[in-house]
C-alpha positions as a Markdown table, in Angstrom:
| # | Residue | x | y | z |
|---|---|---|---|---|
| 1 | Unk | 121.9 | 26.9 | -24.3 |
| 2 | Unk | 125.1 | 25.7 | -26.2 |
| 3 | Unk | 127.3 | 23.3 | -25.1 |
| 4 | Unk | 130.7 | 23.6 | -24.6 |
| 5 | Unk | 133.0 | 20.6 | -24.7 |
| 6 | Unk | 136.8 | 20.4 | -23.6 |
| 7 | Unk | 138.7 | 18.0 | -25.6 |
| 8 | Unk | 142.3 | 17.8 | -23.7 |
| 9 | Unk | 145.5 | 15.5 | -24.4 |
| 10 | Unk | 146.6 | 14.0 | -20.6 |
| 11 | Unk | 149.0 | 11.3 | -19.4 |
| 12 | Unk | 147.9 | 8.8 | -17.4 |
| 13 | Unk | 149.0 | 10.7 | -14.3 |
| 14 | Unk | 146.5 | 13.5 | -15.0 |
| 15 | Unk | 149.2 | 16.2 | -16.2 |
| 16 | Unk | 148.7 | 18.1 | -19.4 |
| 17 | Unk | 152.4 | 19.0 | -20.0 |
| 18 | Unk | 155.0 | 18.6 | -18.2 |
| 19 | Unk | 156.4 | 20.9 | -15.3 |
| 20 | Unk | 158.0 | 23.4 | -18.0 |
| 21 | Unk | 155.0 | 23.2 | -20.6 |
| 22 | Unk | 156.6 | 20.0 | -22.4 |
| 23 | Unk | 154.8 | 18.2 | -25.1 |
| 24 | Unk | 157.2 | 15.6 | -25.9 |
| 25 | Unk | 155.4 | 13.1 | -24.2 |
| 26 | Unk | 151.9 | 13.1 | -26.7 |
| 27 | Unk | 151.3 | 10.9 | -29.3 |
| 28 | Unk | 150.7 | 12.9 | -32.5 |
| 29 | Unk | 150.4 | 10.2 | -35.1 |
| 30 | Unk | 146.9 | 9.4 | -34.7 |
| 31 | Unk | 145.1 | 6.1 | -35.9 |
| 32 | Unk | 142.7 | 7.0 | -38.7 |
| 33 | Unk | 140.0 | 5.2 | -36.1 |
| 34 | Unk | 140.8 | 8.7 | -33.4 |
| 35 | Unk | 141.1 | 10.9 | -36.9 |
| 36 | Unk | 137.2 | 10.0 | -37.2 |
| 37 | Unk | 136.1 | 10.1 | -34.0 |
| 38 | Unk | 137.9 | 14.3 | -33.6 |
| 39 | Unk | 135.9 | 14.9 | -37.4 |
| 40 | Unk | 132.6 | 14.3 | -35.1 |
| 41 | Unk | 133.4 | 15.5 | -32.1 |
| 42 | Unk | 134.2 | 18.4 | -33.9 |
| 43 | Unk | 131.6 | 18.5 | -36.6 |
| 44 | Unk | 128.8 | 20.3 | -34.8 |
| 45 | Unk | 131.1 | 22.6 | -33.2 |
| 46 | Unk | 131.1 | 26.9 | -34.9 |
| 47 | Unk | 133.1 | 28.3 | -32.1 |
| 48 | Unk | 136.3 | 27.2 | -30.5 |
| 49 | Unk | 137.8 | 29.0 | -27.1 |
| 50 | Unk | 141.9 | 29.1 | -26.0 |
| 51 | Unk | 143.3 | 30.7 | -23.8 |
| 52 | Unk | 146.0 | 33.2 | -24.6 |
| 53 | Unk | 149.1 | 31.6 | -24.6 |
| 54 | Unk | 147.7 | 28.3 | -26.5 |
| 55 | Unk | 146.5 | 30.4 | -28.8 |
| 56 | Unk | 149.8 | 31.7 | -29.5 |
| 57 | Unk | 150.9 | 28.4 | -30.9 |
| 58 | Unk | 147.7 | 26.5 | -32.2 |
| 59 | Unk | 146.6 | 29.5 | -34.7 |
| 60 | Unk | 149.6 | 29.8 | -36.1 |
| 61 | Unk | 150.2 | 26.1 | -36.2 |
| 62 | Unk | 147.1 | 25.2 | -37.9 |
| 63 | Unk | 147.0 | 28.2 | -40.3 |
| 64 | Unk | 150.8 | 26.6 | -41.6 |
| 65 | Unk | 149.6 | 23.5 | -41.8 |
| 66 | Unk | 146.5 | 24.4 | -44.2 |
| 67 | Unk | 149.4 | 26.0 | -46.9 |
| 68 | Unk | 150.2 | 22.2 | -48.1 |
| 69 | Unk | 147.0 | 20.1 | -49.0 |
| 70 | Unk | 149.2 | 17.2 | -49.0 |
| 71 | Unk | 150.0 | 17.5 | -45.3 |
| 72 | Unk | 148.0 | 14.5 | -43.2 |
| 73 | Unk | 146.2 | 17.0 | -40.5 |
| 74 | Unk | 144.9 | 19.1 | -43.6 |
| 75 | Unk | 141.4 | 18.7 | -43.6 |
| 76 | Unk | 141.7 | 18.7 | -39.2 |
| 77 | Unk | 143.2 | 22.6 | -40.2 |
| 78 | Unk | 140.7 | 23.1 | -42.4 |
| 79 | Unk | 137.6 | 23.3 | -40.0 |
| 80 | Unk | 139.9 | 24.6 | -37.5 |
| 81 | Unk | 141.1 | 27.8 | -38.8 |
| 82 | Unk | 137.8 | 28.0 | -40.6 |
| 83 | Unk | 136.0 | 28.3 | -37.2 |
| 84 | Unk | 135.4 | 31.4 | -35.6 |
| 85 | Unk | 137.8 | 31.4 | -32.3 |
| 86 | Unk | 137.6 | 33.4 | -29.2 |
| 87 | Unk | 140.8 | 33.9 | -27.2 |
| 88 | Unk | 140.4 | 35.0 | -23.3 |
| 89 | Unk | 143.4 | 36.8 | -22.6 |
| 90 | Unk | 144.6 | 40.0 | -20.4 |
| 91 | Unk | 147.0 | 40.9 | -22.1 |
| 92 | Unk | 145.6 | 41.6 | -25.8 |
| 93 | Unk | 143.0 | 44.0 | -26.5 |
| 94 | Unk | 142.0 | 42.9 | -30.0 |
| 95 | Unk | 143.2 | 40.1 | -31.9 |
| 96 | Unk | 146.3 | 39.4 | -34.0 |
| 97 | Unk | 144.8 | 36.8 | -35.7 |
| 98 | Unk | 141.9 | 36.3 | -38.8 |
| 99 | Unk | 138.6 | 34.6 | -38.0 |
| 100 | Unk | 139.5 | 35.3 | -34.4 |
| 101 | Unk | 138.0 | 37.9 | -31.8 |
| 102 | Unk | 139.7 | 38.5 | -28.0 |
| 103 | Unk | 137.7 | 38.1 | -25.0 |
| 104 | Unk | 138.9 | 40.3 | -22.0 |
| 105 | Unk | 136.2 | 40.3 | -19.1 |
| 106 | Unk | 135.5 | 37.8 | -16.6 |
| 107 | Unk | 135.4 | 34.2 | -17.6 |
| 108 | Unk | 132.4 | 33.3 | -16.5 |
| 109 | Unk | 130.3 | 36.3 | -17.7 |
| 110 | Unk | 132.0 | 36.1 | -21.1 |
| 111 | Unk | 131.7 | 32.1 | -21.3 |
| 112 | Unk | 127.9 | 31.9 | -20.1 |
| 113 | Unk | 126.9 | 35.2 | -23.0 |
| 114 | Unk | 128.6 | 32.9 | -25.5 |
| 115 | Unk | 127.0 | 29.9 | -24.4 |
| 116 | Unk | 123.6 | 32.0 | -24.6 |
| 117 | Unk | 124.3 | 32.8 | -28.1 |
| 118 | Unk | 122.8 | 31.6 | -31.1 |
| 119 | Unk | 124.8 | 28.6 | -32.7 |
| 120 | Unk | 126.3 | 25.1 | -32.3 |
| 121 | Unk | 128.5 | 23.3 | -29.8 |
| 122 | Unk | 131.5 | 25.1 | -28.5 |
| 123 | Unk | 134.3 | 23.4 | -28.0 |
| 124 | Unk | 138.0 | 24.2 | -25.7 |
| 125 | Unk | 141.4 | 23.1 | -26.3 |
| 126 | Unk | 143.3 | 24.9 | -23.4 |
| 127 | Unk | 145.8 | 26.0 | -22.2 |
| 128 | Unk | 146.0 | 24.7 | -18.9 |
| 129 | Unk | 145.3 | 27.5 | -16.6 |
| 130 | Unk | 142.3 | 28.6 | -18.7 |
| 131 | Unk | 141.0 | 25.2 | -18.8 |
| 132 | Unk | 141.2 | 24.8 | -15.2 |
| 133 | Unk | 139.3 | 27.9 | -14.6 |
| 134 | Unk | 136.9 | 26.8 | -16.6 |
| 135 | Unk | 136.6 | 23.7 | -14.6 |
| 136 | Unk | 136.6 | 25.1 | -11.5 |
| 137 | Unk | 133.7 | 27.6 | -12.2 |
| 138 | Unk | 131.5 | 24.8 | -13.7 |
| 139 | Unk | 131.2 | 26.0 | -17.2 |
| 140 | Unk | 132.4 | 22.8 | -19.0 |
| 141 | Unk | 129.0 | 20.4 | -20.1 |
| 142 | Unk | 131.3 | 17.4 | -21.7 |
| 143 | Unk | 135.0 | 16.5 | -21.0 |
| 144 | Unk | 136.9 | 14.2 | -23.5 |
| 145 | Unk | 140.1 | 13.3 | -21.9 |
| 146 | Unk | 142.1 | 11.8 | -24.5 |
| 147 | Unk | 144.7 | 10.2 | -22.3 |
| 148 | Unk | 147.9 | 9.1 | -24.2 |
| 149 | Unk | 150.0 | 5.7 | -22.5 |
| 150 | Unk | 152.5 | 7.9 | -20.6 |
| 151 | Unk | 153.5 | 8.7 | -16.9 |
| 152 | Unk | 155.7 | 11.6 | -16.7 |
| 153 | Unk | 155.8 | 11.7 | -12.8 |
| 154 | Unk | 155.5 | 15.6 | -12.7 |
| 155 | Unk | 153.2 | 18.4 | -14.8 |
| 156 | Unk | 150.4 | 20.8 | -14.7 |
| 157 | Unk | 147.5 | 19.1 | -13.9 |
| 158 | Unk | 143.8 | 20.9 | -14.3 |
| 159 | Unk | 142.1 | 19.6 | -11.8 |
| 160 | Unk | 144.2 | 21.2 | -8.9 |
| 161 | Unk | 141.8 | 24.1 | -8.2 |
| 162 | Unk | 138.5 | 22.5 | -8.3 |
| 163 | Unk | 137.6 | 23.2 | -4.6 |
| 164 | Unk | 133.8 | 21.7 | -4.7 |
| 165 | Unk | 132.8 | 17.8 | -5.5 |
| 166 | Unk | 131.1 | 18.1 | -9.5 |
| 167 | Unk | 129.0 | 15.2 | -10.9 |
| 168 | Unk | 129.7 | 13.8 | -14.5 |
| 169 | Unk | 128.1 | 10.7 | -16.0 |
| 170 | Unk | 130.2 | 8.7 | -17.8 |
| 171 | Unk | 129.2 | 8.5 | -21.4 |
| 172 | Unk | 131.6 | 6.8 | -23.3 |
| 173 | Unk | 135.7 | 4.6 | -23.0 |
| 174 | Unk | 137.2 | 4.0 | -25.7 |
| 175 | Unk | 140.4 | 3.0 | -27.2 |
| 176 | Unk | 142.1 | 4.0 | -30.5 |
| 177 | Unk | 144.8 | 1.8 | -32.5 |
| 178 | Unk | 147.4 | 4.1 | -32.1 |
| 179 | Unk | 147.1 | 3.5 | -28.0 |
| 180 | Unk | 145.0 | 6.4 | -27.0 |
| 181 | Unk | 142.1 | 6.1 | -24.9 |
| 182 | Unk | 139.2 | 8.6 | -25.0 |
| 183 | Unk | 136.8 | 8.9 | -21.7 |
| 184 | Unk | 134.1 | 11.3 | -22.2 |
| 185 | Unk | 131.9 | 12.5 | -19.6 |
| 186 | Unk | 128.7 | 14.7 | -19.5 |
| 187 | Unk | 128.5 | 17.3 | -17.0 |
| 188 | Unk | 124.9 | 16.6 | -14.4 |
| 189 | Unk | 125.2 | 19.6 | -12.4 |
């Protein structure tokens, strides 16, 4: 079975945006050191999920920033819009976007027939409420919480719903030049 990793940007405090969806508080000039470490995270990885509404914003984002070749996050857009993405959403039937199909059934019978599929690692960005019910339903095998030096004192968390106690071994800490820490955990449910 393929695994399927959730790499997430968090604040010390455990939020993943603040109360009204803010970003402000993420660093976004990485240290070439956390540049590497993403290109093999994401490296084995043919299928990325989103949820709807991060969808909305990361395609379009990453499909911009592939126009200029001289742009710092080029090669990052490169294998991202290259990658075959599945949006979950209730709201679209088919999608708006190339190299991207919609996913409208239940999460967990949609996210287990992908994970039975053929391929590579997959790999989840978000958004919050999709991550979270992704979480809660025990489909994620390896976290990487990249937690930036912030407290914002208020946000969405997504761990809020988990309901039942889940194991995870911790794999790897480490910390990036630019002040970022990366925890990863493996999933030993």
């Amino acid at each position: 079975m393929r695994k399927l990793k959730l790499q997430v940007q968090i604040t010390i405090d455990g939020f993943i945006s603040g109360v009204n969806g803010e970003m402000d508080w993420m660093l976004f000039e990485w240290s070439q050191d956390l540049l590497e470490y993403v290109k093999e995270l994401t490296e084995p990885v043919d299928t990325i999920l989103l949820g709807r509404k991060l969808a909305e914003g990361f395609i379009p984002h990453w499909e911009n920033v592939i126009k200029n070749p001289n742009d710092p996050e080029y090669l990052g857009g490169v294998k991202l819009t290259k990658t075959p993405k599945i949006v979950f959403s209730k709201t679209y039937e088919k999608s708006i976007w190339n190299n991207t199909k919609v996913a409208t059934g239940e999460i967990t019978e949609e996210v287990l027939k992908i994970k039975q599929q053929n391929g590579n690692d997959i790999i989840v960005y978000g958004g919050g409420s999709f991550v979270s019910s992704l979480i809660t339903k025990e489909l994620i095998d390896e976290i990487h919480l990249f937690i930036n030096p912030v407290i914002i004192g208020k946000g969405m968390p997504i761990f809020q719903e988990i309901s039942k106690k889940q194991n995870f071994k911790a794999i790897q800490a480490k910390h990036f030049e630019c002040g970022i820490v990366v925890l990863t955990y493996k999933s030993v449910n």
